[in-house]
N, C-alpha and C positions, 0 to 999 in steps of 0.2 A: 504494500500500500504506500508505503515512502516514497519506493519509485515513483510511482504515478504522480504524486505528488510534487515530486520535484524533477520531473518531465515535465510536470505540466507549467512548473515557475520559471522555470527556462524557457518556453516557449513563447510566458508572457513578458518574458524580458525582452524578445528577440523580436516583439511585434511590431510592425512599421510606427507604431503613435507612443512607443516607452520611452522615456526619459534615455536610457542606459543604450539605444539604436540611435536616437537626436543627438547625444553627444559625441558618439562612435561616427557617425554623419559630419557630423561637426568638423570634429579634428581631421577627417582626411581631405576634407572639403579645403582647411586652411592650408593643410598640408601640397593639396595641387594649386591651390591661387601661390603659393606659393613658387612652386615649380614654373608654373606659369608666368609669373611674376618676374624672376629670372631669367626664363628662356626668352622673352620679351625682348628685356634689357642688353643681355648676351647677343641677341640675333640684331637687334638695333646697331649695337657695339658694331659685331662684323660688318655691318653691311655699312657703317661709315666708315670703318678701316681700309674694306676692297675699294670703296669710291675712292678714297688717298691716295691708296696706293695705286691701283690698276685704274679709274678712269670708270665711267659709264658705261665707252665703247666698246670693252672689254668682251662684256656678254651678249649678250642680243635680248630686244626687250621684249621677250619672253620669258627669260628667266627673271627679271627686274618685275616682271608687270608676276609671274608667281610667289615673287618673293614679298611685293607689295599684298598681295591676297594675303596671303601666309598671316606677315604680320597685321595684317586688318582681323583677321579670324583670331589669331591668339588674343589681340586685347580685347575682341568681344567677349571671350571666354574668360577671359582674368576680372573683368569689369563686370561681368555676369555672376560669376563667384561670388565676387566680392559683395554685393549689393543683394545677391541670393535670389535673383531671381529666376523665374519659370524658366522662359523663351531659352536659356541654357542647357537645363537639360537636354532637349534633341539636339541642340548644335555640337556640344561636344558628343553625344553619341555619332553623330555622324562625322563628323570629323575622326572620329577615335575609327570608325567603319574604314573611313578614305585611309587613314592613316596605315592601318592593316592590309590593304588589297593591294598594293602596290610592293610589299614586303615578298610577298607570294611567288612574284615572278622576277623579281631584280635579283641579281646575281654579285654582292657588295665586290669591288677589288681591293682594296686595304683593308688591313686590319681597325683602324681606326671606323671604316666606314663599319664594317662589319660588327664594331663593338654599340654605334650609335642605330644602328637599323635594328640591332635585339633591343636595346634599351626603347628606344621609341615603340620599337612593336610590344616590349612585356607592358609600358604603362598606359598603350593604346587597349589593349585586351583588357587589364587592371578597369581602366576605365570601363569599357562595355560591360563589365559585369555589377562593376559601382552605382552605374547611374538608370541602369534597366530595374536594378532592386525596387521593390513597391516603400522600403525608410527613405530613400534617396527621395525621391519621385515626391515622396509627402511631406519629405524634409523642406523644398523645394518650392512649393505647390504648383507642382506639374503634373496629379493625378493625372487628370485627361488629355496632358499631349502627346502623350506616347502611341504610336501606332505602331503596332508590330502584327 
């Protein structure tokens, strides 16, 4: 009878609306505005660096005008965090989606590249399963925007 009983307190710990899932919510939430936060400022950083040093011409603005996207996505997601609201949740799921399918089929050549293609893909995945959760979602209040 103990068991059942404390089967049963675990499982109302673990419900989407418990204090002890909101604050679990909480801290990994600050923990990627964080991440994000940085990759931001890091990606800002380089991309004044290569302008210094290499020039505009460099690349072709394709890669400028993806890299402009890039960083327009990341601070929506950092500034969505931040502020906690809905319209985030699907954007980073999809993004976190995009972020994964292209992992699939590239083939990294350095080492280096190969160390940031796992790292970006484990906390592209981390995420998809973070923010499809029903605590995430209600943390949020994105009950209804999820379409899966």
């Amino acid at each position: 009878m103990t068991e059942m009983a404390s089967t049963r307190d675990s499982l109302a710990h673990d419900s989407p609306c418990s204090p002890r899932a909101s604050s679990r919510v909480n801290l990994v939430t600050g923990v990627l505005q964080t991440i994000y936060g940085l990759g931001l400022l890091l990606l800002f950083l380089a991309t004044v660096i290569v302008l210094a040093t290499k020039g505009p011409s460099h690349y072709p603005i394709a890669k400028w005008a993806c890299l402009a996207l890039g960083l327009e996505a990341i601070t929506f997601m950092y500034f969505g965090l931040r502020n906690r609201k809905p319209w985030v949740v699907p954007l980073i799921v999809f993004e976190s989606a995009y972020a994964v399918l292209p992992c699939l089929s590239e083939q990294p050549e350095t080492l280096v590249a190969v160390v940031f293609t796992r790292a970006f893909s484990a906390l592209a995945l981390y995420q998809l399963w973070f923010f499809t959760r029903p605590a995430t979602r209600g943390f949020f209040g994105a009950d209804g925007a999820m379409v899966f």
